[in-house]
C-alpha positions as CSV (number, residue, x, y, z in Angstrom):
1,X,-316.2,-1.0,96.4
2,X,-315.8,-0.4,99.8
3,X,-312.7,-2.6,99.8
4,X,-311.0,-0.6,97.4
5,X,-312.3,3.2,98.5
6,X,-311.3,2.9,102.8
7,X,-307.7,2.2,102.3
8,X,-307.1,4.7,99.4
9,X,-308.9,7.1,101.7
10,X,-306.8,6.7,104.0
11,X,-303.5,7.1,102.0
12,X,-305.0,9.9,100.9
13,X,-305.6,11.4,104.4
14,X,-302.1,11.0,105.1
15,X,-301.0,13.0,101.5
16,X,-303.3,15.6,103.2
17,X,-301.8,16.3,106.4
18,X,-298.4,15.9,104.2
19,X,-299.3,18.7,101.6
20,X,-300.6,20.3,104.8
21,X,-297.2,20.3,107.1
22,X,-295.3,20.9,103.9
23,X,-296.7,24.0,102.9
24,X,-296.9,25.1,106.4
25,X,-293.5,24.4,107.4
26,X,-292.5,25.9,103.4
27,X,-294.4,29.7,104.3
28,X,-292.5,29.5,107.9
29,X,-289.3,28.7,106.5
30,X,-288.9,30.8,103.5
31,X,-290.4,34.0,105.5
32,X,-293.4,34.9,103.3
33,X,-295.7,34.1,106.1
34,X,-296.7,34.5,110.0
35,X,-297.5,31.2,111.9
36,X,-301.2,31.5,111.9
37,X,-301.6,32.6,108.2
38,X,-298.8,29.7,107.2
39,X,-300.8,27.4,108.9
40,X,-304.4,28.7,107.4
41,X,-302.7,28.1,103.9
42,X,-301.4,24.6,104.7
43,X,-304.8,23.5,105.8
44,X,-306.0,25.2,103.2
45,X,-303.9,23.4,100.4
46,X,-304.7,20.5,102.3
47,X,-307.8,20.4,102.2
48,X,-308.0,22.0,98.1
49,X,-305.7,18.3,97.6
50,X,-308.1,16.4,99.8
51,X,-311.0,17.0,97.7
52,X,-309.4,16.1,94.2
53,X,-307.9,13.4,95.6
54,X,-310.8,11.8,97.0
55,X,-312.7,12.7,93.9
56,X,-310.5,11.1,91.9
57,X,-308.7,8.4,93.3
58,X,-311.0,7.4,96.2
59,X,-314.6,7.2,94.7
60,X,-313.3,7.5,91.3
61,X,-315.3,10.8,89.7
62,X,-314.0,11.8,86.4
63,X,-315.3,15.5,86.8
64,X,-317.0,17.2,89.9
65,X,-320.9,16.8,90.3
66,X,-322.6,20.5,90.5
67,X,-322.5,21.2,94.2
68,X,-319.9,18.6,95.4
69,X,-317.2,21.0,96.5
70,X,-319.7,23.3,98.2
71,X,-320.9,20.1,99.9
72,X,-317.4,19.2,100.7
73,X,-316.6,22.5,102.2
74,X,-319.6,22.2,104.6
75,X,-319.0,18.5,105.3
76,X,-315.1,19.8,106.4
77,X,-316.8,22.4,108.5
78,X,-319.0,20.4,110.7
79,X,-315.7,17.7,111.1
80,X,-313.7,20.4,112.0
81,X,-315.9,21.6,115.0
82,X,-316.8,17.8,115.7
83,X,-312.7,17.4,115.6
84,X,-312.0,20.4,118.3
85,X,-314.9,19.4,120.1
86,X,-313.6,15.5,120.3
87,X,-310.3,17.1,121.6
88,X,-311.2,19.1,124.2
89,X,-313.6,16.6,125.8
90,X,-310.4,13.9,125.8
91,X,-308.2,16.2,127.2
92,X,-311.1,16.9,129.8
93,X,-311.4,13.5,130.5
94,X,-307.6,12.9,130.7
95,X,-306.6,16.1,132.6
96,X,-305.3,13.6,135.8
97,X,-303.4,11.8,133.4
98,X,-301.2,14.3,132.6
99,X,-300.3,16.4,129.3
100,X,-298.0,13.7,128.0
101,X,-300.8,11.4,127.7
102,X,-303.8,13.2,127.5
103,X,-302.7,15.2,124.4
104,X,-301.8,12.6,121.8
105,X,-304.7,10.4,123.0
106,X,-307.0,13.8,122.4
107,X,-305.1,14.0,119.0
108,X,-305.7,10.6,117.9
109,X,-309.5,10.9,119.1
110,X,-310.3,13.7,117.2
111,X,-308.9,12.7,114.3
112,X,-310.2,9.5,114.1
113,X,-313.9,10.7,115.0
114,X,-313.5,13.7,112.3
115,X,-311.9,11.1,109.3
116,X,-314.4,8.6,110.3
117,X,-317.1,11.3,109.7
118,X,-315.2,12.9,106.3
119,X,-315.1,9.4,104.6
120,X,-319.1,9.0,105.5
121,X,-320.0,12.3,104.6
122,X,-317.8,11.8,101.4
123,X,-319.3,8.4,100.4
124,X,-323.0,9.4,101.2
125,X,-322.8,13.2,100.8
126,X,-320.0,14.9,98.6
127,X,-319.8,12.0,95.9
128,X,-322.6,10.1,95.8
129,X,-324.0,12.5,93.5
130,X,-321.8,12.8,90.8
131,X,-321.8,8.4,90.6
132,X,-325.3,8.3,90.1
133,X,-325.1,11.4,87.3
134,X,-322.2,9.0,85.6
135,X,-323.8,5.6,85.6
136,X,-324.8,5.3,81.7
């Protein structure tokens, strides 16, 4: 199961931050919305696409379990603060090194700590649920 559900998460992660910039770059473009709220509604798209997606496709749920998406929402809450948190200690711990270094190495920290966490908190939390309410 595993097998199949870690690299479909990750596809899907990618589709995320896709649907995300797309929107994003969409609301700036087209002039119906600020930079901050364009951005808000990316993420928020993003993440709306994240959870179907994963539901569906990654640990294969026909129809959402009764509480999944408000455990989704608070499992995407704590990663977000664990995703700023892993960022500003990298870019602490790189400040010698520059901004051209320590910024994309804080990026990739933080996003790899918080996905890391999601597809945990997914597979034990969010979903785990709704496989044992299907099994016959």
């Amino acid at each position: 199961m595993m097998r199949r559900e870690l690299p479909v998460f990750l596809v899907v992660g990618a589709l995320t931050v896709l649907v995300d910039l797309l929107v994003y770059r969409a609301l700036m473009a087209s002039g119906l919305a600020a930079t901050a709220p364009a951005k808000a509604i990316g993420f928020l798209a993003g993440t709306v696409f994240a959870y179907c997606a994963n539901r569906r496709w990654t640990f294969s749920h026909r129809r959402a379990a009764p509480g999944s998406a408000a455990r989704f929402a608070l499992l995407y809450g704590a990663t977000l603060a664990a995703n700023v948190a892993v960022n500003a200690a990298v870019l602490r711990m790189l400040d010698a090194a520059g901004p051209a270094l320590a910024v994309p190495m804080a990026f990739l920290a933080a996003t790899g700590v918080s996905a890391t966490l999601n597809f945990i908190g997914m597979k034990t939390l969010v979903f785990s649920h709704a496989r044992r309410t299907e099994l016959p």
